[in-house]
Every structure is written in C-alpha cells, then in structure tokens.
C-alpha positions in Angstrom: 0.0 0.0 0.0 1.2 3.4 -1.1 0.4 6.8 0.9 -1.7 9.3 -0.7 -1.2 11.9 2.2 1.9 13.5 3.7 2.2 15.6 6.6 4.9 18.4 6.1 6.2 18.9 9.6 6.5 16.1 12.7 5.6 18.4 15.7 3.5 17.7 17.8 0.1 18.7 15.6 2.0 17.4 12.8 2.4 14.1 14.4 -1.2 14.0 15.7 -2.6 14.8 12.2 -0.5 11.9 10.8 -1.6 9.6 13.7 -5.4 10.3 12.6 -5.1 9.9 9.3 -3.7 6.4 9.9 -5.9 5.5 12.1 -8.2 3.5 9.5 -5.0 1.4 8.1 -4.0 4.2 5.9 -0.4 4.9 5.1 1.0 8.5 5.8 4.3 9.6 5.0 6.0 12.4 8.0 8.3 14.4 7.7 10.3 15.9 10.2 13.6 18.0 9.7 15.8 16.1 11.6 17.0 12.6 10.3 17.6 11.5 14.0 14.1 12.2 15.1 12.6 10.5 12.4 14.7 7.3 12.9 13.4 7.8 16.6 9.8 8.1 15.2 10.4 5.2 13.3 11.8 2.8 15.8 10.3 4.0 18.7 6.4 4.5 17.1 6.4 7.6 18.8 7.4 11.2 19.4 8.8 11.5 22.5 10.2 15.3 21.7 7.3 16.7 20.7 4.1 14.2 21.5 5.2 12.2 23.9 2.5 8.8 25.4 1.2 8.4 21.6 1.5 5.2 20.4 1.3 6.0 16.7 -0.4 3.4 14.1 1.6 1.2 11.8 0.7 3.1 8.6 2.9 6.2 9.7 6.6 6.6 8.9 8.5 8.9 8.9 11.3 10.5 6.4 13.8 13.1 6.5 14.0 13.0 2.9 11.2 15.7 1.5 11.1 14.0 -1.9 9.5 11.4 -0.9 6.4 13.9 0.1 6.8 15.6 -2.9 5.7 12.5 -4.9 2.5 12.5 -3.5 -0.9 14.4 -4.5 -2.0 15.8 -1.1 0.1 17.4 1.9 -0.6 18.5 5.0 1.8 22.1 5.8 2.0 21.7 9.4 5.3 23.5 9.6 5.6 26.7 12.1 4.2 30.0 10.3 7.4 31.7 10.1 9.2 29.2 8.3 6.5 27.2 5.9 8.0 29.5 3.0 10.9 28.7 3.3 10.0 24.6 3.5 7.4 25.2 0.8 9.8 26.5 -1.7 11.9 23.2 -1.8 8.8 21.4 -3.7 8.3 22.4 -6.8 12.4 21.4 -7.6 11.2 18.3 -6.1 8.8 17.6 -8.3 5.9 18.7 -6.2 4.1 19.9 -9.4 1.0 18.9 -12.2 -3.2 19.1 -11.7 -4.3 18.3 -9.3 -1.8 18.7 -6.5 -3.5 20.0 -3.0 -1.9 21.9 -0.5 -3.5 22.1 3.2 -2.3 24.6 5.2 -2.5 24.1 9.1 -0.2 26.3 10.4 -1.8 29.4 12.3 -0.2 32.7 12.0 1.1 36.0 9.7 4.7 36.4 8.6 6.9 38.6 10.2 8.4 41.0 7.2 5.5 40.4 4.2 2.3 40.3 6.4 1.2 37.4 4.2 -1.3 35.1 5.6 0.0 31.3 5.1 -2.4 31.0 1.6 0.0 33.7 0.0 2.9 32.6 1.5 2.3 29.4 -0.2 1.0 30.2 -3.8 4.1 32.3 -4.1 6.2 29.2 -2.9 4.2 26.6 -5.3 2.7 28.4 -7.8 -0.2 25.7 -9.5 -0.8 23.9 -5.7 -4.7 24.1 -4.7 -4.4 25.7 -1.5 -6.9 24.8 1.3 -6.4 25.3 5.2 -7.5 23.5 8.0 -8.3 25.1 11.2 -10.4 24.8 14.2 -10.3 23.7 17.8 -7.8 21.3 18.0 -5.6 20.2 21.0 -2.8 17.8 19.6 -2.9 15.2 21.9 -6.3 14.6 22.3 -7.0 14.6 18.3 -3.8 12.0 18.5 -6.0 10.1 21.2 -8.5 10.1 19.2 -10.8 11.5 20.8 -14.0 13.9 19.0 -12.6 16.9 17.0 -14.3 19.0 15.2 -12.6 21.2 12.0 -13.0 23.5 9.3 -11.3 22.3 5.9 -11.7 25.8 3.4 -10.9 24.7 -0.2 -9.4 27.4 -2.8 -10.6 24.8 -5.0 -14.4 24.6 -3.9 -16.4 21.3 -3.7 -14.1 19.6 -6.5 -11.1 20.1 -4.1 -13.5 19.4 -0.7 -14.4 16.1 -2.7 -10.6 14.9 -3.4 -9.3 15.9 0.1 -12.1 15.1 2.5 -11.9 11.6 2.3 -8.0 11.9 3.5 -8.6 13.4 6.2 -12.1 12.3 7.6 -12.3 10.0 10.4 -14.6 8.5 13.3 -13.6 11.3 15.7 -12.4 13.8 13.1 -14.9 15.4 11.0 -14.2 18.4 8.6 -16.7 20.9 7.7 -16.8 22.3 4.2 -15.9 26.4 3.3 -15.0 28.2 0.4 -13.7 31.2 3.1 -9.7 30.4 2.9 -9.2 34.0 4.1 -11.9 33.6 7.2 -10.1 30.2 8.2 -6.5 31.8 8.1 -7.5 34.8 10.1 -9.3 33.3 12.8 -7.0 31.1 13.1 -4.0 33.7 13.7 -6.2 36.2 15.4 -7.0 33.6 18.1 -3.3 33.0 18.9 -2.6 36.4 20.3 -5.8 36.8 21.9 -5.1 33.4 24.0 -2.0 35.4 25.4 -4.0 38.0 26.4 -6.2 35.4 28.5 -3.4 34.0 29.8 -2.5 37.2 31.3 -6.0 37.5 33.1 -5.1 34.1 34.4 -1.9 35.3 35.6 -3.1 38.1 37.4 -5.9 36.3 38.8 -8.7 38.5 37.4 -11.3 35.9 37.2 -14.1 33.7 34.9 -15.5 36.9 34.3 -12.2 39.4 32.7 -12.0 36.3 30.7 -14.9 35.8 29.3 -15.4 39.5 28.2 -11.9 39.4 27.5 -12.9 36.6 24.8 -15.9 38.0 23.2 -14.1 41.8 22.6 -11.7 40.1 21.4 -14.1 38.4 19.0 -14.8 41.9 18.0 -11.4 42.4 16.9 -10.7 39.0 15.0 -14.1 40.2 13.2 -13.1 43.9 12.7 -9.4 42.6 11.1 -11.8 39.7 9.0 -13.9 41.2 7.4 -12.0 44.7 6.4 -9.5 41.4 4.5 -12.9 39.8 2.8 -13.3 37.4 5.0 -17.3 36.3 6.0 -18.9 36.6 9.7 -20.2 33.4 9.6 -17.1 32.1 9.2 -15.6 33.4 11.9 -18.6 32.7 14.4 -17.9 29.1 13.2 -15.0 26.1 14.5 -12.2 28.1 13.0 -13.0 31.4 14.2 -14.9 31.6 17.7 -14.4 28.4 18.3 -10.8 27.9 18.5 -10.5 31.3 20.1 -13.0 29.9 23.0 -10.7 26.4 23.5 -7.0 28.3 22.7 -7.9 30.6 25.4 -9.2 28.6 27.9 -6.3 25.8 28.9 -2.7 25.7 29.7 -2.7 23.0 26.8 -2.7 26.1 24.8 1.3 27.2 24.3 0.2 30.6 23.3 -2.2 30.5 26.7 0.5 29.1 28.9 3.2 32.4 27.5 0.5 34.8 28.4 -0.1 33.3 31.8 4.0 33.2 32.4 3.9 37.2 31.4 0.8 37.5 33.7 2.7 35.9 36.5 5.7 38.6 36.1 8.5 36.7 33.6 9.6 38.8 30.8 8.8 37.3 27.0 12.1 36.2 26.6 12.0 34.4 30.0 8.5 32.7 29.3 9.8 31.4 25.7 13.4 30.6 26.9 14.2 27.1 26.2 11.1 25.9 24.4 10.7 23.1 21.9 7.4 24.3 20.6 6.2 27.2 19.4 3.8 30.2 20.7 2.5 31.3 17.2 1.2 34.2 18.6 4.3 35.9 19.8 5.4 36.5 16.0 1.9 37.4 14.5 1.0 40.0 17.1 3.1 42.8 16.2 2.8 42.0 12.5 -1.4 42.3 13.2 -0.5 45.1 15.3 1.4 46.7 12.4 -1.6 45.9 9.6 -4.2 47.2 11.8 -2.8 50.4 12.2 -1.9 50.7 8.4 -5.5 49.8 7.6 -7.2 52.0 10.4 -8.5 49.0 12.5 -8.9 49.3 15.9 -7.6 46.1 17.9 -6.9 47.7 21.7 -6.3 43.8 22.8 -3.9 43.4 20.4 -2.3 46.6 21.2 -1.6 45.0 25.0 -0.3 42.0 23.9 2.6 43.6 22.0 3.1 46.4 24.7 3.7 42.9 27.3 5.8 41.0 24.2 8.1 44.2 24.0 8.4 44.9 27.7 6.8 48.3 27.5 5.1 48.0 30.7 4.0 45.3 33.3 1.3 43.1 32.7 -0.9 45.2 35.8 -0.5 48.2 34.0 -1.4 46.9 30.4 -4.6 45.8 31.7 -5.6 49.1 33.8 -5.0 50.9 30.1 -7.6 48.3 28.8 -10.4 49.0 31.7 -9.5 53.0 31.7 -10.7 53.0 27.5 -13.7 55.6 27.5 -17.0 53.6 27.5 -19.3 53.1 24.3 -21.8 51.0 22.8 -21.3 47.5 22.5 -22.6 47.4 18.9 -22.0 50.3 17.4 -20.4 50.5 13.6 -17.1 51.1 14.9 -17.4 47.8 17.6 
C-alpha cells in the first residue's frame, strides 16, 4: 500500500494529524527536519520530543527525505508559520508539481516582514498547488487520542477540491466541515493565537471567569473587525475556525500561546517565558505583525495593542490591563465595535 497523504512537519500537531489519518489502516508519510528524530519516530512508534505517550499506528513513517512527500498528490503544511516559506519553496524542484496537487495549510499565523497570511505565502512558494487550510479547535494530543474533534477544511478549489481531500482526512472522531472562506479560516485562526496570550495574562493576574470571558468575546470583535475589512465572512468566523478555537485556545494551559500569556501575567519577561522551548507560541510572532496591519488599515484592535506592549516589555502586565479597563465607555454594537 502506497500513501496518498503526507504531513509536512512532525511536531507535535503534525504528528497527531498523521496519527489520525492512519488510524483507519491508511499509510501516511512524515516528515520531520531532523534525520535522527525521524529514525526515533520510526523505531520507537512515537514522538517523545514533541508528543510524547502516543502510540502512533503502523501506517505512519517517517522521512527526513522531503522527496518522498513531494511524490504524492495531497500534503498537510503543518510546519511553524514563520518558516512554511521557506520549507514550501523546496517542492516544486522536487517535483511537487502537475493538476491536481492540493496543499493544506494548518499552520496558524502572519509572517513577520511580508504580512502574508500562510495562503500567499504558499502560492508564491508553489505556484499551480490548490491551496486549502484546516483550522479549528484542536488540541494535539487529544486529536492523536482520538478523541471527537471537530474542524473547518476551506478549499481554494471549492467542492471539486473538498471532494478529493475530505476523504484523506475524515475519520470516526475527526470530522471536517466544508468552506470556500480560505481567508476567514486563516484569520481566525491567527487572530486567536494572540488573543489566548491575552487570556493568559488574566489568568496570571488572577482577574477571574469573568475578565475572561469579556476578554474573549471583545476580542471576537477584533478577529471580526481585522476579517472582514481582508474579505473574509462573519459566519465564518462565528464558526470552529474562528470563535471556536478562540474559545478552547484561550481557555487551557494546553494552549502554548495561553501558557506564554499566563507566564507574562505571573511577572517573567517574554524572553524568559519562551526561553528554552521546543514548541512554538504562534502568537508571539503574528502580534506585532497584526499590530502593524491594523494600524496601516485603520483597524482598531486595543487587545492586540496590549499583547505587543507585554511581548516588548513596555510596561508590566498590571499596567497593560488598567490601560484596557480605563478606555472611554461606548456601545457595544456600534459600527465602529
């Protein structure tokens, strides 16, 4: 049996994303970076770096060797925002190339420089690649458990694409739901990243259920501002990729962008909190890019604003958030938000 998927990155949601896709007796090619790890994957049948107490199914291996991937017809990009151009690029002199060759994004974030969400990055990087993205509420270990999860899969290529790809990535406990809205899925998918600092934080300070929860739904008002001025829908956002992954990211120190915002909360300094980390807190690179595009575009994102003001070390994490509360009062629903 030959693999018809490959998963572009062996992280830990890489490695969870490959474990699913498995899980019916398919074969999945992963690749990680590092030769050693994937000879670890391979004789181990686990990630102990980066999803360690996953058994992992028979049908994934793993390859340091990115032509192999670049063989098949569908990958999953599950490599860290700031450096899938850079991976991507390598594919079409592989031979990643022809119709119909699908590319699924699943890595959350902006790049630092460009301000390209992750669909431009990658149609610059391999030009003729469908582009679709997968985002939603998804903790790695528990999608690797196989317990229920719940997605968005938003096709570039509409229902033709949804039809080819679908049936890859479907399973039991793993169930896509359809859009056309690639921009929608990309930017609540970022947004929510550096809004679960800003939850953290709350945590940190011991503010309560309550600073969170309004914390959550203003900061819904921003992820929608920033959508929909970049063409993205409302009722994309108010779906799994938008709201709902902002509700679960910032809600659990399962989340790494949660856990950095509750380090800052607590009093470390950024580069304390991310010191010596093998994963990575997405949201500590696309803040002050989003920060940056806001401003240029006349969007109004004060939680945003905070984040980077902690990330930079402009002022203590108290402080920040008295600045937040002291904002002259207005209606909740008015144009502006």
């Amino acid at each position: 049996m030959s693999a018809a998927l490959g998963v572009i990155g062996a992280g830990a949601w890489g490695t969870a994303l490959a474990q699913a896709a498995a899980g019916d007796g398919s074969e999945v090619l992963l690749w990680a970076r590092e030769p050693d790890l994937a000879a670890r994957i391979n004789a181990e049948r686990c990630n102990a770096v980066y999803l360690p107490g996953a058994a992992l199914a028979g049908g994934v291996r793993a390859t340091s060797d990115l032509a192999e991937l670049a063989a098949l017809p569908a990958l999953l990009a599950v490599v860290p925002a700031q450096f899938l151009g850079g991976v991507l690029a390598r594919l079409p002199e592989l031979g990643f190339a022809g119709t119909p060759r699908d590319l699924v994004l699943c890595a959350k974030g902006i790049e630092a420089g460009s301000g390209r969400l992750m669909a431009q990055v990658a149609a610059e990087a391999v030009p003729g690649a469908e582009i679709a993205v997968l985002s939603g509420p998804t903790f790695a270990h528990e999608v690797a458990a196989g317990l229920p999860t719940a997605v968005t899969l938003a096709c570039s290529g509409g229902r033709a694409q949804w039809a080819r790809l679908s049936p890859l990535i479907a399973r039991p406990a793993l169930r896509p739901y359809y859009s056309d809205d690639v921009t929608g899925a990309e930017v609540g998918g970022a947004i929510k990243n550096v809004l679960a600092i800003a939850c953290g934080v709350v945590e940190g300070l011991r503010l309560g259920q309550n600073a969170r929860a309004a914390l959550i739904a203003r900061g819904y008002a921003e992820m929608l501002r920033f959508g929909l001025a970049r063409g993205a829908r409302a009722e994309t956002l108010s779906g799994l990729c938008g709201l709902g992954d902002l509700v679960l990211t910032c809600s659990s120190t399962s989340s790494r962008n949660f856990s950095l915002g509750l380090a800052l909360g607590e009093g470390q300094s950024a580069a304390e909190a991310l010191a010596g980390k093998a994963t990575v807190a997405e949201g500590a690179a696309t803040a002050p890019v989003l920060r940056d595009l806001a401003r240029r575009d006349g969007i109004e994102m004060p939680i945003v604003e905070a984040v980077c003001r902690l990330l930079e070390g402009k002022a203590p994490a108290a402080e920040v958030v008295s600045g937040i509360l002291a904002r002259p009062l207005r209606a909740e629903q008015e144009p502006s938000l």
